[in-house]
C-alpha positions in Angstrom: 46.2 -48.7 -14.1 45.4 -45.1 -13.6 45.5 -42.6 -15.8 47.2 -38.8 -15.9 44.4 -36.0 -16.0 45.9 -32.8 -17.6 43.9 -29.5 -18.5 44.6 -27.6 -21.9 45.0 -24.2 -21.3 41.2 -22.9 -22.4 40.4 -25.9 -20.2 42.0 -24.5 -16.9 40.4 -20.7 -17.9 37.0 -22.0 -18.3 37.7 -24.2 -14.8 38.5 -20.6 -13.2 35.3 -19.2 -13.9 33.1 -21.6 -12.6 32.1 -21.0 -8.6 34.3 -22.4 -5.9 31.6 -25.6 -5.2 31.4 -26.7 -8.7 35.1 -26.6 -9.3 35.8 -29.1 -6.6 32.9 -31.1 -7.6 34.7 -31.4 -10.6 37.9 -32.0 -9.5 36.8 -34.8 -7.2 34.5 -36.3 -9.6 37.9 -36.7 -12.1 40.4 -37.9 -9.2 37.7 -40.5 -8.3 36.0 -41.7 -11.1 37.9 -40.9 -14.5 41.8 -41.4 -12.7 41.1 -44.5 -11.6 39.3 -46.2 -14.6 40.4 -48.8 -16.2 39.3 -48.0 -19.6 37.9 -44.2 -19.5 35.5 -45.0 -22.5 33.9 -46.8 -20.2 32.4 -43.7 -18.5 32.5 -41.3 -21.0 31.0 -40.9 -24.6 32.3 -40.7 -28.1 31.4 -37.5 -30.1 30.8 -37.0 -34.2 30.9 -34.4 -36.2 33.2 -31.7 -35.7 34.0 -32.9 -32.3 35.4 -36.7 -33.8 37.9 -38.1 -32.2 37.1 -36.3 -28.7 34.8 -38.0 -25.5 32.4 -36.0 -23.6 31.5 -36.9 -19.9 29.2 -35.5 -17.7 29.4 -34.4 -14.3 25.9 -32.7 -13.6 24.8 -29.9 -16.2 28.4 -29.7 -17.3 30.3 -31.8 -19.6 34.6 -32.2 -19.5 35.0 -32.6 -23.3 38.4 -34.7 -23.5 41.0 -36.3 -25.4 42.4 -40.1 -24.6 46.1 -40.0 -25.5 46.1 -44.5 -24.9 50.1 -44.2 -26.2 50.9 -41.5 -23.0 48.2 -42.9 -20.6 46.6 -39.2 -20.4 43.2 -37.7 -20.6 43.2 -34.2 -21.9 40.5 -32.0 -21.0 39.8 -29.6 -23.8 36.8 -27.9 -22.9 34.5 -27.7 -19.6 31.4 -25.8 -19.8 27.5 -26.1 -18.9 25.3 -28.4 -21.5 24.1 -25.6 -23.8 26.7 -23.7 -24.4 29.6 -26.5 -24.8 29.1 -27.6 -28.1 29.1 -24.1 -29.7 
């Protein structure tokens, strides 16, 4: 089963920002590794607190902070951003 990557809006701003190189690195680290998971929980890991509900993954010193929609078969990145500043 594969599952549909889609970027909120703030998600696809914060995408923009980021240099050429580390955009693709993202990109390709979702269409090969999250897209093609069986079970994206697998990879990625729950949050608490404020952020309840959402899973984090890492791809270097960034993090794709995401929402699993199981009933649509989607993954909703919310946020991307470097490690420090993500969780602000």
């Amino acid at each position: 089963m594969t599952w549909k990557v889609e970027f909120d809006n703030r998600a696809r701003k914060e995408l923009r920002k980021l240099d050429q190189h580390t955009q693709k690195d993202i990109l390709k680290w979702i269409r090969q590794t999250l897209a093609t998971e069986e079970n994206p929980r697998r990879t990625g890991s729950a949050l608490k607190g404020r952020f309840k509900g959402l899973w984090r993954y890492r791809v270097g010193d960034l993090r794709l902070i995401c929402q699993i929609q199981d009933s649509d078969i989607v993954i909703l990145v919310v946020r991307i951003g470097h490690r420090r500043d993500i969780y602000k």
